[in-house]
ZAPA-72854 format. One line per field, with one value per residue (C-alpha): chain; x, y, z; residue in three letters. Coordinates in steps of 0.1 Angstrom, whole numbers, plus 5000, padded with zeros to 4 digits. Layout:
REM residues N
chaine c(A  ...);
east c(X  ...);
north c(Y  ...);
up c(Z  ...);
residu c(ALA  ...);
//
This chain:
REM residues 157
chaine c(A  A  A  A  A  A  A  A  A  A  A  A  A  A  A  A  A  A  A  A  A  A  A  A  A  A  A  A  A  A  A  A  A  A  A  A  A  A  A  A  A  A  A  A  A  A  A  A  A  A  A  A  A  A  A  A  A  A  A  A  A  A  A  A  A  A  A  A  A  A  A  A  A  A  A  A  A  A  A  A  A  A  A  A  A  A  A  A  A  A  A  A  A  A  A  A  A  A  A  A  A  A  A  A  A  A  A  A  A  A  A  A  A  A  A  A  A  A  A  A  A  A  A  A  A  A  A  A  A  A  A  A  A  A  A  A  A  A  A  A  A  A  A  A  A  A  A  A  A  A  A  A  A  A  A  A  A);
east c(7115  7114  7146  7171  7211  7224  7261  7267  7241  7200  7179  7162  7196  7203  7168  7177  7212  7192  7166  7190  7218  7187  7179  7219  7219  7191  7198  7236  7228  7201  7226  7254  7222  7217  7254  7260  7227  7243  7280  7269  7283  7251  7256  7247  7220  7216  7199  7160  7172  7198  7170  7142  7167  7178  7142  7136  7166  7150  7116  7131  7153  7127  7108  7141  7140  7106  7105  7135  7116  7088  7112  7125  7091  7076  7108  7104  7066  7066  7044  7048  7023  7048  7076  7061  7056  7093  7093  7069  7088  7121  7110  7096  7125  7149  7127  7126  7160  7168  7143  7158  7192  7187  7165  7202  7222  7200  7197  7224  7250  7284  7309  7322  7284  7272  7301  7293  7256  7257  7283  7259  7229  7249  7255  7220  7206  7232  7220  7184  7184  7203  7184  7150  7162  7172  7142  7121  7138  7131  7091  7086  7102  7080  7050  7066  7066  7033  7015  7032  7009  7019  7005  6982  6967  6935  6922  6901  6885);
north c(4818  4848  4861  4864  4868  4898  4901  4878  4892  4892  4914  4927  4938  4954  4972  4983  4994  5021  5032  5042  5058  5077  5095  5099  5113  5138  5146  5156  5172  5191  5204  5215  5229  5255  5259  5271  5293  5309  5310  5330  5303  5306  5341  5369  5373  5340  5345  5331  5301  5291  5300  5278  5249  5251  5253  5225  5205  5208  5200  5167  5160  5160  5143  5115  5120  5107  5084  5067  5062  5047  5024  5011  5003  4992  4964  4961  4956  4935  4963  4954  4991  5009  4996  5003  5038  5039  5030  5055  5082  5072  5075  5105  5121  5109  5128  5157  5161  5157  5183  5209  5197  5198  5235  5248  5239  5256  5284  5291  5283  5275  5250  5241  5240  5219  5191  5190  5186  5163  5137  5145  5133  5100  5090  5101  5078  5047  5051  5056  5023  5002  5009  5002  4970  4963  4971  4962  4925  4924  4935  4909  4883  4896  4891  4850  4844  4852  4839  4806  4780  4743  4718  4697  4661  4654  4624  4607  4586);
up c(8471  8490  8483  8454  8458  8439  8436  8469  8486  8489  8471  8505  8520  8486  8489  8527  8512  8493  8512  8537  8510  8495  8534  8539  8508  8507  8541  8527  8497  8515  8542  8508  8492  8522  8527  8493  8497  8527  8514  8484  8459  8445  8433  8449  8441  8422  8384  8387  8367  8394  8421  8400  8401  8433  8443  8426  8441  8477  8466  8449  8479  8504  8484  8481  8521  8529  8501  8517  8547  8529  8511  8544  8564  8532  8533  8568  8566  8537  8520  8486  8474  8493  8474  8447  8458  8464  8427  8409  8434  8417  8384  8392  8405  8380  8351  8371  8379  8341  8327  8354  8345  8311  8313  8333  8308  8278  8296  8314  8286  8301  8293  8325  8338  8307  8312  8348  8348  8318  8338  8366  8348  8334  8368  8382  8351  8359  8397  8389  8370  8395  8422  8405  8394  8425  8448  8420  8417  8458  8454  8426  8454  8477  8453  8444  8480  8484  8458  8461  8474  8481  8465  8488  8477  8485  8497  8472  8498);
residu c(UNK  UNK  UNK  UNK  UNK  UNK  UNK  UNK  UNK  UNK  UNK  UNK  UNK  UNK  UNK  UNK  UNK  UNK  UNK  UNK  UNK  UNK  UNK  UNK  UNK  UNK  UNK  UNK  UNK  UNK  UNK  UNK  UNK  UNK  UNK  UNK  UNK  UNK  UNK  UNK  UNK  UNK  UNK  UNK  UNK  UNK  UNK  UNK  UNK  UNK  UNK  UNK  UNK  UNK  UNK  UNK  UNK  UNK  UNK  UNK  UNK  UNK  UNK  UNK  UNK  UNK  UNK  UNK  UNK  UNK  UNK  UNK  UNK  UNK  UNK  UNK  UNK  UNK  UNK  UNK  UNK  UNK  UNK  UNK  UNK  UNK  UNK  UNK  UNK  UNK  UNK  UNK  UNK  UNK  UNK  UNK  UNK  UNK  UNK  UNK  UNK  UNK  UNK  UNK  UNK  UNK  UNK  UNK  UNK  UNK  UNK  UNK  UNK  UNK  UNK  UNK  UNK  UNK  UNK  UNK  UNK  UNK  UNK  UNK  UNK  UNK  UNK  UNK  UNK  UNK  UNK  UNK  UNK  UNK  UNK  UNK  UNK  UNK  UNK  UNK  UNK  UNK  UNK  UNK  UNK  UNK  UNK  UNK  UNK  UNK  UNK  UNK  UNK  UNK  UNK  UNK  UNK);
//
């Protein structure tokens, strides 16, 4: 088997599907990052926790960025330890993100911020989830379609 149908479609298109929403997406979010640097929106000037997370948002972006690339000629390649890159990279990311989420909203106390950043980190968890699942269900086809040997009779002559 070397690939699985998830909701009407395979597991690999699914895979590409997310390596290239993860460069989109870093690629946007890097672009509103710097926007909102040079807008001001930030603050002016921003408070070092706001400057620490922000900081922190374009390390873990550009991290997102190249990962995505990975992700996409380790699908292409059939590189199943670059998938799996992909995946410790994800994980990685999503714990990050929480702790500097989670460090924003204890120390700068807002109520608008907190209700933000905690439906931010519900969807970044949801997200997270789906898309190791997903990549993760594609690598472990990978792996079946590569370990699977036919079963050849021998003569016995």
């Amino acid at each position: 088997m070397d690939d699985s149908y998830n909701c009407c479609s395979r597991s690999g298109t699914w895979a590409k599907a997310i390596g290239w929403l993860h460069i989109i997406g870093a690629i946007v979010i890097l672009a509103a990052i710097f926007w909102a640097i040079y807008a001001g929106f930030l603050g002016n000037p921003p408070t070092r926790v706001i400057s620490v997370a922000v900081a922190s948002s374009v390390v873990l972006e550009v991290l997102n960025l190249i990962m995505g690339i990975v992700l996409l000629r380790g699908i292409s390649n059939r590189n199943t330890s670059q998938i799996w890159d992909w995946l410790v990279s994800v994980i990685f990311c999503t714990v990050a993100s929480a702790i500097t989420i989670i460090a924003v909203c204890a120390l700068e106390p807002s109520t608008k911020l907190i209700i933000c950043s905690v439906l931010g980190l519900i969807v970044l968890l949801i997200m997270s989830a789906l898309d190791f699942w997903t990549v993760n269900t594609h690598k472990k086809n990978l792996e079946n379609s590569r370990t699977f040997v036919p079963l050849i009779e021998e003569d016995t002559m």
